[in-house]
C-alpha positions in Angstrom: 0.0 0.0 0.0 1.5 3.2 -1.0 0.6 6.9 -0.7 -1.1 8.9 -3.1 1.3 8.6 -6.3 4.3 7.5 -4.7 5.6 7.0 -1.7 4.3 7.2 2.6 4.5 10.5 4.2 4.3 11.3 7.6 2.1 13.7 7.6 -0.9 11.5 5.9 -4.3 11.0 7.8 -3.5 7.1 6.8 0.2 7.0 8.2 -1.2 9.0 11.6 -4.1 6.1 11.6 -2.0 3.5 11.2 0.6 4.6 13.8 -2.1 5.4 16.4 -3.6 1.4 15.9 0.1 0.4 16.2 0.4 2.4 19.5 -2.6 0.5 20.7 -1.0 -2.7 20.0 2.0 -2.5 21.0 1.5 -2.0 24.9 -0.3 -4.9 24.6 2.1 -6.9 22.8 5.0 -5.9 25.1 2.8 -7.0 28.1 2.0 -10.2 26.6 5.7 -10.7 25.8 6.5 -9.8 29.5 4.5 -11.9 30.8 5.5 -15.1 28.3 9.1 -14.5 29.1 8.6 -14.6 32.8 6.7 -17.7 32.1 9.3 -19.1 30.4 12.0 -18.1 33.1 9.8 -19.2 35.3 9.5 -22.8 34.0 12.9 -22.9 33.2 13.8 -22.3 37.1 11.3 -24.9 38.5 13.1 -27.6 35.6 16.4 -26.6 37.2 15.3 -26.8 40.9 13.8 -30.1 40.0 17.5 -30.7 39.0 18.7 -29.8 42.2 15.9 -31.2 44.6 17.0 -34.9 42.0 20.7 -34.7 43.0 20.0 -33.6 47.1 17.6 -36.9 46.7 20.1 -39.4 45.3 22.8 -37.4 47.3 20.7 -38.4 50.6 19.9 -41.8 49.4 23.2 -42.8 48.7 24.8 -40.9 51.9 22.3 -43.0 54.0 23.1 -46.2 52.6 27.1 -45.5 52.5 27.1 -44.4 56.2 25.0 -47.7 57.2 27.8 -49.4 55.7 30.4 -47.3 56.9 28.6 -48.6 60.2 28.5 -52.3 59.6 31.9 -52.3 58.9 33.0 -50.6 62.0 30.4 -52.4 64.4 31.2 -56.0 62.9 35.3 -55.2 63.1 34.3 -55.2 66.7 32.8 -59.0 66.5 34.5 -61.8 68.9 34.8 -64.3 66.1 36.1 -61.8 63.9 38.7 -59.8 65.9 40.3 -62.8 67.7 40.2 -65.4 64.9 43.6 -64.6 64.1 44.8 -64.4 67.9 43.6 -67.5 69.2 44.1 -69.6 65.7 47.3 -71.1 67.1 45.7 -72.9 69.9 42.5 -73.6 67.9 41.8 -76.8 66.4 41.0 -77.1 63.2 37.9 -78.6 63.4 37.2 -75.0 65.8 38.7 -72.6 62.8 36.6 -74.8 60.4 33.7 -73.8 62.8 34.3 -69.9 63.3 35.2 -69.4 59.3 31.3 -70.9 59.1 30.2 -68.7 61.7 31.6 -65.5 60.1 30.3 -66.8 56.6 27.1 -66.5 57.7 27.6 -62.9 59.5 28.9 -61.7 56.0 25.7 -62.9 54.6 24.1 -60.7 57.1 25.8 -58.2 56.4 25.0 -58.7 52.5 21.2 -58.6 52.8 21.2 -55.2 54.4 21.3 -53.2 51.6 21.4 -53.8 47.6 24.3 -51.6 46.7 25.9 -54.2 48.6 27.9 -56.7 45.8 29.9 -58.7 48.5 30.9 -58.8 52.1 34.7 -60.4 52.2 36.9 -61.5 55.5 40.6 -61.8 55.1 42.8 -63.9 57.4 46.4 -63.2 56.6 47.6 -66.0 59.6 45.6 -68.4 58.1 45.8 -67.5 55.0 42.1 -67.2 54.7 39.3 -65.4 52.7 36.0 -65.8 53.4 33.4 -64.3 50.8 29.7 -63.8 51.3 29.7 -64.9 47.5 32.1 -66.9 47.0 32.5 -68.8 50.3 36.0 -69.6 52.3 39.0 -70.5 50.3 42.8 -70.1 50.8 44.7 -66.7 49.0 48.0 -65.9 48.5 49.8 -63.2 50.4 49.5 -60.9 47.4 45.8 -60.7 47.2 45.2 -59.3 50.8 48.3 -57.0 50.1 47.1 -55.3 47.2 43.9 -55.0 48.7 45.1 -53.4 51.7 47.0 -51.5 49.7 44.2 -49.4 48.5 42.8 -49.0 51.7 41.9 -44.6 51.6 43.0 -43.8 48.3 39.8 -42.0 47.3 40.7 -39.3 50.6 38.0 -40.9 52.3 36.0 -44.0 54.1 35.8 -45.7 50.6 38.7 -47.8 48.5 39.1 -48.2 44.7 40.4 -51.5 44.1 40.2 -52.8 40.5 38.0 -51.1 39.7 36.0 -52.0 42.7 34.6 -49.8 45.5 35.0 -51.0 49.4 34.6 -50.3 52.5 37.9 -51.7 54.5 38.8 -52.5 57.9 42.0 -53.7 59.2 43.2 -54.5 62.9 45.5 -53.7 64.0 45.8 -50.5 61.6 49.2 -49.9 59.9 50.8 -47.4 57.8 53.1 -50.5 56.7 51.2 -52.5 54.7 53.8 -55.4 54.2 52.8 -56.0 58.1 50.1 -58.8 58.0 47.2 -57.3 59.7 44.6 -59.9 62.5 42.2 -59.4 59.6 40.5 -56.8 56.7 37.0 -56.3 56.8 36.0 -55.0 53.8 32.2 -54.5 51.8 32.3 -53.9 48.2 29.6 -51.7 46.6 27.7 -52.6 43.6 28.3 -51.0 40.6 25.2 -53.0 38.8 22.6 -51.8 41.5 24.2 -48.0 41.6 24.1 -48.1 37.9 20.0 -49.3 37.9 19.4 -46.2 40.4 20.9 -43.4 38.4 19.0 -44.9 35.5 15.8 -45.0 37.4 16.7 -41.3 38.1 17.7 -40.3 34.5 14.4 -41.6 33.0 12.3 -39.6 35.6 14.2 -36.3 35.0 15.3 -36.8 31.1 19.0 -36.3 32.0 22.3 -38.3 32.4 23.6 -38.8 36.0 26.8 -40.2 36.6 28.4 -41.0 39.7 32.5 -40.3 40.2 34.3 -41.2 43.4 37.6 -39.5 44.4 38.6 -35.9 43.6 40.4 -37.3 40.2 37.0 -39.7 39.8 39.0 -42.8 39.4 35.9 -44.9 40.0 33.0 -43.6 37.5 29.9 -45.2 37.3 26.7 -43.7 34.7 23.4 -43.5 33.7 24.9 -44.0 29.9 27.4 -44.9 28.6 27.4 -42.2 26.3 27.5 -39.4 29.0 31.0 -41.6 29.1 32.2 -41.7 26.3 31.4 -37.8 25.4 33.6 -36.7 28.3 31.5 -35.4 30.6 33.8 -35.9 33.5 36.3 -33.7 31.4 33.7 -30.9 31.6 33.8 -31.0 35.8 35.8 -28.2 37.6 39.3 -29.9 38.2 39.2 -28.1 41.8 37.3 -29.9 44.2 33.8 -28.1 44.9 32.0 -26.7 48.1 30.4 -29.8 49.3 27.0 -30.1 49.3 26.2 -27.5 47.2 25.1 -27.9 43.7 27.2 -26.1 41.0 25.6 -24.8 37.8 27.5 -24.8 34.5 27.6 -24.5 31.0 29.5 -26.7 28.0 28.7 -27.3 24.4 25.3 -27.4 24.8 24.4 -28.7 27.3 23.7 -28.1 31.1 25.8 -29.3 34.2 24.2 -29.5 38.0 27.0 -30.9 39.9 27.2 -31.9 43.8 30.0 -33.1 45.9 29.9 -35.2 49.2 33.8 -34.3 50.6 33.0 -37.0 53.9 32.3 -39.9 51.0 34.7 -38.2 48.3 31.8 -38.9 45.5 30.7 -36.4 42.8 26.9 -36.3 41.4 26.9 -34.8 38.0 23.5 -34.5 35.9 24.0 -33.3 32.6 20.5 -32.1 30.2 21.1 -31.1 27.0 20.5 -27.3 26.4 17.2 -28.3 24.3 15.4 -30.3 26.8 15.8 -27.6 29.5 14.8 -25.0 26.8 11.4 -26.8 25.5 9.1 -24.9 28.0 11.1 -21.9 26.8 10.4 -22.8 22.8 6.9 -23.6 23.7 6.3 -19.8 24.8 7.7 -19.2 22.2 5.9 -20.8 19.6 2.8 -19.3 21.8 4.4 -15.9 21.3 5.1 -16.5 17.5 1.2 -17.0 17.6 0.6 -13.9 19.0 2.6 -12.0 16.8 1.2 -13.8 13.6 -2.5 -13.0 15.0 -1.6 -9.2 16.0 0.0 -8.9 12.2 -3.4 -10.5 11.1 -5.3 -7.9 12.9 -3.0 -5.0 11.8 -3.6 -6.2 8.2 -7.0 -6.8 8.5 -7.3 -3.1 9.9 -4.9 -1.9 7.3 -7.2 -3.2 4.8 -10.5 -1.8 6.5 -8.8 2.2 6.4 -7.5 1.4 2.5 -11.0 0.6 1.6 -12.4 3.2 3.2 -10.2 6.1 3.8 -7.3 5.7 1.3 -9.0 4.6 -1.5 -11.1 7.3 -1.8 -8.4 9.9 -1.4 -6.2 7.8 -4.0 -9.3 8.4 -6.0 -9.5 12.4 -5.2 -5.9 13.1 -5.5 -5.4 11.2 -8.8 -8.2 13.4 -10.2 -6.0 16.3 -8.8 -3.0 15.1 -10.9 -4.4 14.4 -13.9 -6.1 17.9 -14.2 -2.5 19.1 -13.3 -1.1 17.7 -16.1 -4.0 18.9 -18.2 -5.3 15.8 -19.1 -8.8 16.7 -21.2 -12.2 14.9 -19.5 -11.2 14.8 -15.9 -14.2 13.3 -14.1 -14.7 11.2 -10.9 -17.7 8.9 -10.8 -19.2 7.9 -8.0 -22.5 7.3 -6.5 -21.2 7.5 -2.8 -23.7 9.5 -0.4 -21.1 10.3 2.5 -18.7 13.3 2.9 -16.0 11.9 -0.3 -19.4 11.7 -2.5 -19.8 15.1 -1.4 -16.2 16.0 -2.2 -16.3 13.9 -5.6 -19.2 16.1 -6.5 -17.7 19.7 -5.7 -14.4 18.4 -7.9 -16.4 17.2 -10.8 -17.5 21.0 -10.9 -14.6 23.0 -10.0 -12.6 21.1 -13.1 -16.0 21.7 -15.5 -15.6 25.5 -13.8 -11.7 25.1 -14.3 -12.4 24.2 -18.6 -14.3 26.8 -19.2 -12.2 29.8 -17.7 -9.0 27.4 -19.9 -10.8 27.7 -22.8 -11.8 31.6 -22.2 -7.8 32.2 -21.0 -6.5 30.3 -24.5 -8.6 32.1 -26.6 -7.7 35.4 -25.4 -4.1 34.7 -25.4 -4.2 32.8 -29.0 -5.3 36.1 -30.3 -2.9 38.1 -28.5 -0.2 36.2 -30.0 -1.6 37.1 -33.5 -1.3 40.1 -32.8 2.0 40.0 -31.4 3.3 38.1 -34.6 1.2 41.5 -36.7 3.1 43.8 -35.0 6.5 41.4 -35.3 5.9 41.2 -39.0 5.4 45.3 -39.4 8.1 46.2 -37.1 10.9 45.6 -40.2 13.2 47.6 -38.6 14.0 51.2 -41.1 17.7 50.6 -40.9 17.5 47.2 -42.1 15.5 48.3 -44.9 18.2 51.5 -45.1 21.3 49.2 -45.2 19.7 46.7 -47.8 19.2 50.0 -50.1 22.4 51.5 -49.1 24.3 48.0 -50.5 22.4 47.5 -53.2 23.3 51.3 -54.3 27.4 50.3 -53.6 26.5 46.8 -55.6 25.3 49.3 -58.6 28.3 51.7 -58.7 30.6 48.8 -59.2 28.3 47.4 -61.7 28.1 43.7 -59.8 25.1 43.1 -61.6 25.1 39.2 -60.3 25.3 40.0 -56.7 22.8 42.5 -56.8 20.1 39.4 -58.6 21.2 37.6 -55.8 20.9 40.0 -53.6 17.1 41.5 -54.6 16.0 38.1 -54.7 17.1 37.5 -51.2 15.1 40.2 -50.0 12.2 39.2 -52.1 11.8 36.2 -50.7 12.0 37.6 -47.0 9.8 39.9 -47.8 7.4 37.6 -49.3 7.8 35.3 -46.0 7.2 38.2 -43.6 4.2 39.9 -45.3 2.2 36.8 -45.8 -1.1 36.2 -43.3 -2.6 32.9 -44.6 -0.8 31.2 -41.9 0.2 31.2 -38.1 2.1 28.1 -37.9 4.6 26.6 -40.7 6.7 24.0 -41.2 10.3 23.8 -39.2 11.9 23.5 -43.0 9.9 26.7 -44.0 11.2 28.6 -41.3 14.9 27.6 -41.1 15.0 28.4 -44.9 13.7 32.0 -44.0 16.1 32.6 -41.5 19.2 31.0 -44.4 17.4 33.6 -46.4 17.9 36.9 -43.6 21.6 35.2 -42.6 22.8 35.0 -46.6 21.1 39.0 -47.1 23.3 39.8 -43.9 26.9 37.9 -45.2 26.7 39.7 -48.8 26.7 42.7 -46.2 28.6 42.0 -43.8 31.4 40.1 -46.7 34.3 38.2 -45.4 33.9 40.0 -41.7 31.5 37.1 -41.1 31.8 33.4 -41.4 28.3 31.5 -41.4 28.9 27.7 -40.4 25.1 26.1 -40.9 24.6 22.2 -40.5 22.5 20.5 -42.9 19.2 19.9 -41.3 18.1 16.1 -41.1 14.8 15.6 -43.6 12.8 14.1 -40.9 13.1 17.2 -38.7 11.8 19.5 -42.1 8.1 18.7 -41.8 7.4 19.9 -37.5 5.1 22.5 -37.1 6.1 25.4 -35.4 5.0 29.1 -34.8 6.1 31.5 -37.6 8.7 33.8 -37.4 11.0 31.7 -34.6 14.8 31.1 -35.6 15.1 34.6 -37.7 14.4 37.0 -34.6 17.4 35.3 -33.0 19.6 35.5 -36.1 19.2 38.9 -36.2 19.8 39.5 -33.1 23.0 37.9 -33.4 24.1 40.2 -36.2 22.4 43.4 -34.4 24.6 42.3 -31.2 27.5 40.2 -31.3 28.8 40.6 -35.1 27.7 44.2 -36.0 31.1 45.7 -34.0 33.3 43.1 -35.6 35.8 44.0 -38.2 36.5 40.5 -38.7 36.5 36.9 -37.3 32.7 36.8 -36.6 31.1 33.5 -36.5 27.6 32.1 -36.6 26.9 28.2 -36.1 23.7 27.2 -36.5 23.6 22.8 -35.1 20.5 20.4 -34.4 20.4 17.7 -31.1 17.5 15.3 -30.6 17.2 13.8 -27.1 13.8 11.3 -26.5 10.9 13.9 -28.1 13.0 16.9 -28.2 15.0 18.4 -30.9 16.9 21.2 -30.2 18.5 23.8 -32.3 21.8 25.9 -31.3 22.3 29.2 -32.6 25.8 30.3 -31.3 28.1 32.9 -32.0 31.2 34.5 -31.0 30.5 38.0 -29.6 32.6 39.5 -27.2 30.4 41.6 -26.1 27.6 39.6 -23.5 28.9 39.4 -20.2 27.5 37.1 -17.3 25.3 39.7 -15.6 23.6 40.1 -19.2 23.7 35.8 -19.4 22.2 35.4 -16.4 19.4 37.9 -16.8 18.7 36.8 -20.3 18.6 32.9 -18.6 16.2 34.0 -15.9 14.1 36.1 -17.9 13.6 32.6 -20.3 12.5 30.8 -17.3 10.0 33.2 -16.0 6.4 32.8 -16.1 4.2 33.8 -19.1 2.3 36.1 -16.7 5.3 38.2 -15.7 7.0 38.2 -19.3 3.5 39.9 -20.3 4.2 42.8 -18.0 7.2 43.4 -20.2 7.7 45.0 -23.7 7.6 41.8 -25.3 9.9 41.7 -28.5 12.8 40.1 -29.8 14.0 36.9 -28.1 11.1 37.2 -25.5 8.3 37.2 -28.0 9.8 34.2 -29.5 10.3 32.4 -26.1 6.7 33.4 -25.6 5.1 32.0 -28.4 6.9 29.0 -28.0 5.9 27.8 -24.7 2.2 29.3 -25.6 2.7 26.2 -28.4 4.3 23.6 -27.0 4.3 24.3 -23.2 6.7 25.5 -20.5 9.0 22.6 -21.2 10.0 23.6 -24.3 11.1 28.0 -25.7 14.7 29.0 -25.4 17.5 28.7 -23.0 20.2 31.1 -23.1 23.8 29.7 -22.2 27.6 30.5 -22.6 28.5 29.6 -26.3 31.3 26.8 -26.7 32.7 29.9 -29.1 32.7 32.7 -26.5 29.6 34.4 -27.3 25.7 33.7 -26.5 24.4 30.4 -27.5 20.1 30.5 -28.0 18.7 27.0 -28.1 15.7 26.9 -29.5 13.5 23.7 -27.9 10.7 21.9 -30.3 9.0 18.6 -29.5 9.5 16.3 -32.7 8.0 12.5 -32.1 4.5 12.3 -31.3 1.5 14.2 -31.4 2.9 17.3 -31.2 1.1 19.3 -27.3 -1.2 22.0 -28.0 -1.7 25.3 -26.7 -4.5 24.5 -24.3 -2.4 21.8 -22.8 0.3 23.6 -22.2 -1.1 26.1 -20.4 -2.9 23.1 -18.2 0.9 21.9 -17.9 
């Protein structure tokens, strides 16, 4: 949609409508885009609370269940059996040790059934050289086993052992810092991986996330949700310095979302990781609803749009195109309409005011066709006396030297201008007419003038011979150039008479060499072209203004004479004529 003829303006009852509605809209837009983004945010906070309230959960979960067995081990390191096996083995029989590896058996058993992150409850006997397995039973073990295993014994800075890959809770007594040292006995419960690994996926389906499970501060023991939360690096992603325990640490890492928690008393790291898009699909979906908002607020805004085109700007496209055609003079200018409301109203008062606006046209040509006739009269009997005098005077020189030729040539000349400038049949002539008048007045003024003047004319192209243009047109500016600019001149004078076309115009150049115009005289002779008819009328109109005059009376004010700085040095007239087309009439020119 587009304002009348071109393009919107500010000012416009349309553009002051439109912005008004937009107003409207847009406060409450803006609050409904408020309140969807604090919806979102919102949402987006209770997702990553339910992310923390997840990891506290399993963190409390697993403390519990690491602390019982944290307990066990301590309270069943304590056990008769247990503790003094080793002491009193020596004067034990071995029917008795048989009897208290059984008994112990079955306390690791106990042991075994109190929890299910519980994979195996093992007994070593290093004097006996003893193990006795809740799983596996009571067998005999090398040296090495129980060494290796002690070995580990608070490598993860805590109450937990890694041991191949193995978690365990250990006991020895006596405790040593030398290991080589066979202890009475280790004590020692080993964690499920299996059952830890069921939990976090439990967890991970509930939530949509991957949850994995690192012990130690360099989490040498890791156990996942996924293998892929593995395998992408997740752990990589952690802060390499340990964190505040307990409190759950929020980060950020191609893509995807880290809530991480770590237990220092149990050296063990809970890590959920959500990828950026899951956490953000409460955000997209308030965002889709906004999308819908703004795609039903544009549909409203276009369907009001529409409802002031049809009824406000339509109209007015209809009033001020009538305006523009009737100021480009365009015959016929009518609106129809049968409308009954304030534009019918208007339609109507236009209608007349152009009928009104034809007939003072019409009255306006007709009074200044006929002062142009009379202007071209009194052009035609305003032969200037000492033209006529000079043309005598040379004839009378041409007869004492008895040049009998030139003087034919000569009278013949002036027959033929005469002829042309007495005659009344006709207002208007031919373009090939009038240049061959004015070749007529510029060969009378170079037998004259002689040698003093140098006429360079351009053969005029036969298409251009057959315009119509008023009569009387190139000569008044031919003699002006010999009245002006080549009269003084004892020699060297020059007058070039060219042709240009450009689209519809053609455009003849009358230039000379003068030395007399200066740029005061340019400029007032350029401004006075370009003035209105109505002021130029308020002058003595002769010469070069008559002819500008008469022109643009013709053809419009597009076309008449421009005066300009010759290429020679002198004044260069072009004279402007339309020449493709139907050639514009006066009435339209004056609508122009």
């Amino acid at each position: 949609m587009r304002f009348f003829g071109g393009s919107w303006k500010t000012n416009s009852i349309v553009v002051k409508l439109m912005i008004a509605f937009v107003l409207v809209i847009l406060p409450l837009y803006g609050i409904s885009i408020l309140i969807t983004h604090y919806s979102s945010k919102q949402m987006q906070t209770e997702v990553e609370n339910a992310h923390d309230s997840k990891l506290h959960f399993y963190h409390n979960h697993l403390q519990f269940e690491l602390e019982r067995m944290s307990g066990l081990v301590n309270e069943f390191s304590f056990d008769e059996t247990m503790s003094t096996l080793s002491t009193r083995a020596a004067i034990m029989s071995k029917y008795e040790i048989t009897s208290s590896l059984n008994d112990i058996h079955k306390k690791l058993g106990q042991i075994m059934v109190t929890s299910p992150y519980i994979s195996d409850v093992v007994y070593y006997v290093p004097a006996l050289q003893k193990r006795v397995s809740a799983v596996d039973g009571i067998r005999s073990v090398e040296d090495e086993e129980w060494k290796s295993l002690l070995a580990t014994m608070g490598n993860l800075n805590g109450e937990l052992s890694a041991s191949a890959n193995d978690l365990y809770f250990l006991k020895s007594n006596p405790y040593n810092m030398n290991h080589e040292e066979p202890p009475n006995f280790i004590l020692g419960i080993r964690l499920s991986a299996v059952e830890l690994k069921k939990r976090l996926q439990q967890l991970s389906e509930t939530g949509g996330s991957d949850i994995t499970l690192s012990f130690g501060d360099k989490h040498e023991v890791v156990i996942s949700s996924s293998e892929q939360a593995v395998s992408t690096g997740l752990l990589q992603k952690l802060p390499s310095e340990p964190q505040d325990s307990l409190q759950v640490t929020r980060y950020e890492s191609d893509h995807n979302l880290y809530y991480s928690l770590y237990d220092s008393d149990h050296s063990f790291t809970l890590t959920s990781s959500i990828a950026e898009e899951v956490l953000q699909a409460p955000l997209e979906r308030y965002k889709l609803w906004l999308w819908m908002l703004t795609l039903m607020s544009m549909v409203i805004i276009i369907i009001f749009s529409l409802s002031i085109y049809k009824s406000i700007h339509k109209p007015l496209s209809a009033l001020v195109k009538g305006f523009r055609m009737a100021e480009q003079g365009q015959p016929g200018v009518h609106i129809p309409h049968s409308r009954r409301d304030e534009f019918g109203y208007l339609y109507s008062r236009f209608n007349h005011m152009i009928e009104r606006l034809h007939v003072l046209i019409e009255e306006n040509y007709v009074a200044r066709i006929r002062t142009s006739e009379a202007e071209l009269k009194h052009l035609q009997s305003q032969i200037q006396p000492h033209f006529l005098y000079n043309s005598l005077f040379s004839i009378k020189q041409m007869a004492e030297v008895e040049n009998v030729e030139l003087i034919q040539e000569f009278t013949d000349y002036l027959g033929q201008y005469f002829r042309y400038m007495s005659r009344d049949s006709h207002t208007e002539v031919s373009l090939g007419e009038e240049m061959d008048h004015a070749m007529v007045y510029a060969a009378i003024q170079k037998i004259r003038f002689g040698s003093r003047v140098q006429l360079l004319i351009e053969d005029m192209n036969a298409e251009y011979r057959s315009i119509s243009i008023p009569r009387v047109i190139v000569q008044p500016i031919v003699e002006n150039v010999f009245e002006h600019a080549l009269s003084k001149r004892s020699q060297g004078g020059i007058l070039k008479l060219s042709y240009q076309t450009a689209q519809d115009r053609l455009s003849i150049f009358i230039d000379d060499d003068g030395d007399q115009l200066t740029d005061e005289m340019l400029n007032h002779l350029h401004h006075a072209f370009q003035e209105s008819t109505q002021k130029q009328e308020d002058k003595e109109i002769t010469g070069l203004f008559n002819v500008n005059q008469r022109l643009r009376i013709k053809f419009g004010t597009g076309y008449g004479l421009i005066a300009r700085r010759s290429d020679l040095g002198g004044l260069c007239i072009i004279v402007n004529v339309p020449w493709k087309g139907e050639l514009a009439n006066a009435a339209d020119a004056d609508r122009r």
